[in-house]
N, C-alpha and C positions, 0 to 999 in steps of 0.2 A: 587431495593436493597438500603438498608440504610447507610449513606454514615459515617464514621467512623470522630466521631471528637472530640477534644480538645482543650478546651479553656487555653488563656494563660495572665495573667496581669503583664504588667511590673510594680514593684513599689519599684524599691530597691533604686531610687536617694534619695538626701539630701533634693534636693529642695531650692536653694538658693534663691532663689527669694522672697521665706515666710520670709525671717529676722528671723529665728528661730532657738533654741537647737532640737527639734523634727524632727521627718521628717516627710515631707509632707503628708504621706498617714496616721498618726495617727491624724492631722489635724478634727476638728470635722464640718460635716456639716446635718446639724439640726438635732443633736445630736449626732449621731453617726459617727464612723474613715471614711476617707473618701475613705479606703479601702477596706469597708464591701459593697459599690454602684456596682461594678463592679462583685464579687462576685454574690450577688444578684439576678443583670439582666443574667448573664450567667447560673445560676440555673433554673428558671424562664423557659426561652426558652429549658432547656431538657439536658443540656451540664453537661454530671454525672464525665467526667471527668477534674478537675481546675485545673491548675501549677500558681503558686504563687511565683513571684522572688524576692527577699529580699536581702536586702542589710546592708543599712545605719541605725545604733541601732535598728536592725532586731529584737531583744528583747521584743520592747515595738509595734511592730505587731504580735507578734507568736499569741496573746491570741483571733485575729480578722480573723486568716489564717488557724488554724487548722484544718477545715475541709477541707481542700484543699492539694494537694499535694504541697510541698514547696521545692525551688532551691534558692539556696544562691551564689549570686554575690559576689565573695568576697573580688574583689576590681572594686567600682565605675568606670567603661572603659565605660559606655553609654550602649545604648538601645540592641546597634547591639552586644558586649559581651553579655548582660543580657538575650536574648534573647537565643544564644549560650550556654548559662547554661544551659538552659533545653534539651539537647540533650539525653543526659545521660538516660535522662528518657523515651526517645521517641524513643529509637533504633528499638524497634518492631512494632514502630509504623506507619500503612501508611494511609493518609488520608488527613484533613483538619485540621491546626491552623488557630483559629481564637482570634486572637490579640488583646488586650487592654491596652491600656496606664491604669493607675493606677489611676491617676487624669484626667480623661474625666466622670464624675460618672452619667452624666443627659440624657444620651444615651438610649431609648429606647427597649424595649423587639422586638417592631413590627419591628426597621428598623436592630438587628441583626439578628430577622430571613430574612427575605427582601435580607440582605448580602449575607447570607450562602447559599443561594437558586441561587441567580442570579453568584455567585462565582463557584458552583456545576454543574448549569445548561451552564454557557458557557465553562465549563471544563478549568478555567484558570489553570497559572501557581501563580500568584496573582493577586487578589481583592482589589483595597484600597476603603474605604469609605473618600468620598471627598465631599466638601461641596464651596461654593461661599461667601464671606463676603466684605462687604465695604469699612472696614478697617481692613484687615489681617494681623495686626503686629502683631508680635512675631510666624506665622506660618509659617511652611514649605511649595513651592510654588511648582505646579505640572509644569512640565516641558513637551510639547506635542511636535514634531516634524509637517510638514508642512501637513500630512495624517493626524495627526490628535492622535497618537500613542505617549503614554507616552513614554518619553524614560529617564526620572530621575526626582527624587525630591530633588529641592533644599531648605536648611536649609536660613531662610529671613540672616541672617550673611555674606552669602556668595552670597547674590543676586547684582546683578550690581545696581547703582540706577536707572535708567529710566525701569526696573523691578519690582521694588518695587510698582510701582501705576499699570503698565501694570500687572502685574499676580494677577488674584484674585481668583481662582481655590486653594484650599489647603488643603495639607493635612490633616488629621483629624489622625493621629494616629492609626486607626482602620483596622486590616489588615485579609483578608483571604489567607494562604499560604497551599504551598503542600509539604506535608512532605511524606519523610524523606530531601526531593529534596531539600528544603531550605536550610538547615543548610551545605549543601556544597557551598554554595555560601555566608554564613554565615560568611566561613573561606578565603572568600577572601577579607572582606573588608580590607581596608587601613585605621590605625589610623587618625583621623584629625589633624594636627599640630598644629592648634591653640587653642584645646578645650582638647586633649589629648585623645579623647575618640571615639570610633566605631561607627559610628550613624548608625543604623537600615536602615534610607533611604538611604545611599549608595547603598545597595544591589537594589534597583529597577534598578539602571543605569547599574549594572552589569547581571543584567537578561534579560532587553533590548538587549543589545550588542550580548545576545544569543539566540534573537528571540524566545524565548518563551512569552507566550501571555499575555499581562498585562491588567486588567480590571478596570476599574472603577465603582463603584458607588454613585451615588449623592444622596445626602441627603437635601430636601430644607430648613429645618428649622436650620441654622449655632447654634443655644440657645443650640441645642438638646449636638454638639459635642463640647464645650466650654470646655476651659482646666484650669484648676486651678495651675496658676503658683504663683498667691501674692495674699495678704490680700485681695484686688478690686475683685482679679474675685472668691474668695470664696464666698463674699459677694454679688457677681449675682447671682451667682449659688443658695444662699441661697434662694431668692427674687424669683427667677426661681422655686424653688423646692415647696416652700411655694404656689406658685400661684395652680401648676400642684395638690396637696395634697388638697387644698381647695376645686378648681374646684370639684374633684375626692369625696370627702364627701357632700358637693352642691347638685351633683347629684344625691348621695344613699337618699337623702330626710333628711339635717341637714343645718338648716341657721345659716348662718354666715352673721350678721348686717351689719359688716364692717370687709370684709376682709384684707384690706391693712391695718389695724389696730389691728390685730389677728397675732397669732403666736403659728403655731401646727408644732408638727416636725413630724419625721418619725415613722412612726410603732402606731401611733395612730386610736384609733378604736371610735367612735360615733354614735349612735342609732339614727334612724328616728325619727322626730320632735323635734328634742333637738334643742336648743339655745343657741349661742353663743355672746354673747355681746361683746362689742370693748374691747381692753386692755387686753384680756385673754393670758394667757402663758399654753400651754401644749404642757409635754413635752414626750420624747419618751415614745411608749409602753405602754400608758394610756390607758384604756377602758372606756368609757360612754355609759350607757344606751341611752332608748329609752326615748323621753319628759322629758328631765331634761334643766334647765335651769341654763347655767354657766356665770357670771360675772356680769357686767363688772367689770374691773382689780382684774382680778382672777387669782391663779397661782394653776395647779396642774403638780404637779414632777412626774418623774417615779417611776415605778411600784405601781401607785394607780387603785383602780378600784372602777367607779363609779356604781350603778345598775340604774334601770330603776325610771325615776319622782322624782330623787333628784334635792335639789335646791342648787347650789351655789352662793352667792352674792359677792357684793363688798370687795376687800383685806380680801379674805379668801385663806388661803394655804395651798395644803394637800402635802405630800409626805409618800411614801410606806403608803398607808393608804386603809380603804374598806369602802366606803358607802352605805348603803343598802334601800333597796326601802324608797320612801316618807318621806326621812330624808330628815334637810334642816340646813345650816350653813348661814346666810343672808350679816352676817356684822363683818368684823375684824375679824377673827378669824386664829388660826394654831393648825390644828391636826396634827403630825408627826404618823408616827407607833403603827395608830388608825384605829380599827375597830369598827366602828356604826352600831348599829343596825337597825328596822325598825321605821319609824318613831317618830323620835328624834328630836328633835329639841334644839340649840345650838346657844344660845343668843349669843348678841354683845361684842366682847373683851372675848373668851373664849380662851384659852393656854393651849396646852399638852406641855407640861416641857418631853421632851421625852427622852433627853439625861442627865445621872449624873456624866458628867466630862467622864466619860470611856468607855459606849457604850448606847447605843440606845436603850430604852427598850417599850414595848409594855403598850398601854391603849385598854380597851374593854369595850364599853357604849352599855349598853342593852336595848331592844325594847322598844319603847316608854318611854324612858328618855326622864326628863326637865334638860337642863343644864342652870344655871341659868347665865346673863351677868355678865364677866369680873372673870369668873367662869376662876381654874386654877390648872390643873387634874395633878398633879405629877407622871410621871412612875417610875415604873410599879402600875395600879392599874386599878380596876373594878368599873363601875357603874352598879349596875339590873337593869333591868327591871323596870319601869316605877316608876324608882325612881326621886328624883328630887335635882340640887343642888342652894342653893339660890342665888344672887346676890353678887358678890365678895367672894363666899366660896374659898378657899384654901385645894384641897384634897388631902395631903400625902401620899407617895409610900407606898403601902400596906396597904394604911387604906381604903381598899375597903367598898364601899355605898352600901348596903344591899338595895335588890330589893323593891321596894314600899316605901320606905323611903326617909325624909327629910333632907340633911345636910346644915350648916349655918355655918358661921365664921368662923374666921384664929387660927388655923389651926380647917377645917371641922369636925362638931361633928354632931350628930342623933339630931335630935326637938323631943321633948318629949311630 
């Protein structure tokens, strides 16, 4: 029988530790909020139902949470209220919470399921995912008794110091619970006096004390469960996610020269044989064909899409743009909210002028255009079909280049 579950991401704190107006989970990590990670991997593994707790300018997350069910914290008391929130929603609910901090985002598909199986199978009361590190500051410490038997987790704050080197067992924030069971032990925690606020891991020390059965699971790789508390550990995490993304296109048959040198975010898509040269920037949600060849120091933005056996070279930049087969942009160049046709080609120092002061307007260069160097296409406007613009032409919005034709000089006129 199929065991009845529900994912749940804490993410309503402020996040003091980022130095920031925002809060933490709108925080971007390569590229994207860095509470769209968590999400994500709970979809991923089959979890159709998400609670989403919000909090702090709960506002500037609604547009990354929507498809989730949402609980609103509505005054900052810590994990162990935040958590508490969602009761509401889970009255009819009996089965398995499976827990996530907001900011843990590099966690794995394979070891949540891994969790949920080994939580299910030894029929706990809770599961924590626990992990070992060398230097575990700033985590919470697992606390075993002489069996061997959790019996609390403590916050590193409130650890003794000859504790502090001694435990290196720690928490990870990732929990499997038994509902509805939990959230009556929910309402026993005791505020903390020093911090104001309910911590989540009190509740282990009170479930102990009721001999019901606490589990653990270990996880060896510590990378996997890294938490993003300040600017330092967003920027592992970034370092971390970039490797894990490379590796993962590497494989599907796409070199990358030099990947420590490279910089692809998330949601990026790249066709077998293509090449990537050092210094490229791509950014979320990009598509690349197959055998195209991008950089070095290349930048493409999102929502561009390249097709198969394009070339891009040196300091060319696309954004929202579309390149179509066996086009090639080699040198200097910026299309903005450009669609190319099929092989075109677009000499050195060419410029879509794509914005006029008030929005963003479209260019559209037809099949086998010549764009001539230092060429400088004004939106909105058209070039045909294997027309051609001369060298330093100047082509005004709406003085669209008529297919097979030559234009010259500033401002671009027909050769006669």
């Amino acid at each position: 029988m199929k065991k009845e579950r529900v994912g749940i991401i804490l993410a309503a704190g402020k996040g003091v530790r980022m130095k920031s107006e925002w809060p933490k989970m709108s925080h971007l990590l390569l590229g994207k909020p860095l509470i769209t990670y968590p999400i994500k991997v709970l979809k991923r593994i089959g979890i159709k139902r998400i609670i989403t707790v919000i909090g702090y300018k709960k506002d500037l997350l609604l547009p990354y949470v929507k498809d989730t069910q949402i609980a609103i914290q509505k005054r900052l008391l810590g994990t162990g209220d935040a958590l508490l929130s969602t009761e509401r929603y889970l009255k009819d609910f009996k089965g398995t919470l499976l827990v996530l901090s907001g900011d843990v985002p590099l966690v794995e598909e394979k070891t949540l399921k891994d969790l949920l199986r080994y939580h299910e199978e030894t029929e706990s009361f809770v599961t924590i995912l626990v992990t070992e590190m060398d230097n575990p500051s700033g985590y919470g410490r697992i606390l075993r008794n002489e069996n061997g038997e959790v019996i609390k987790i403590v916050e590193e704050t409130d650890l003794e110091e000859e504790d502090l080197e001694r435990l290196k067992e720690v928490n990870t924030g990732i929990y499997c619970f038994k509902s509805p069971a939990i959230f009556s032990y929910l309402k026993k925690i005791k505020i903390n006096p020093h911090k104001k606020e309910y911590y989540l891991t009190d509740v282990i020390g009170l479930i102990s004390k009721d001999k019901e059965k606490i589990s653990t699971y270990f996880i060896k790789d510590y990378e996997e469960v890294l938490g993003i508390n300040n600017r330092r550990d967003l920027s592992r995490a970034e370092k971390i996610m970039r490797i894990r993304i490379m590796n993962r296109l590497m494989e599907e048959g796409v070199t990358i020269v030099d990947p420590e040198n490279t910089y692809i975010e998330e949601g990026v898509k790249i066709g077998e044989d293509t090449i990537i040269y050092p210094f490229t920037v791509i950014e979320k949600d990009v598509s690349i064909g197959k055998n195209c060849r991008i950089g070095p120091f290349c930048h493409i933005r999102e929502k561009t899409v390249i097709k198969d056996n394009v070339e891009l070279g040196n300091f060319v930049e696309l954004v929202r743009s579309k390149v179509s087969e066996y086009s090639k942009a080699k040198h200097l160049t910026y299309l903005g909210d450009t669609w190319v046709g099929k092989k075109v080609n677009i000499g050195a120092g060419t410029i879509v002028a794509n914005f006029d002061g008030k929005k963003k307007n479209r260019t559209v260069i037809g099949d086998e255009a010549f764009i001539g160097s230092g060429t400088i296409l004004i939106a909105p406007v058209k070039v045909g079909e294997r027309a051609i613009t001369g060298a330093g032409a100047v082509v005004t919005k709406n003085k669209n280049v008529p297919p097979g034709k030559i234009v010259v000089g500033v401002p671009a006129r027909v050769l006669k």
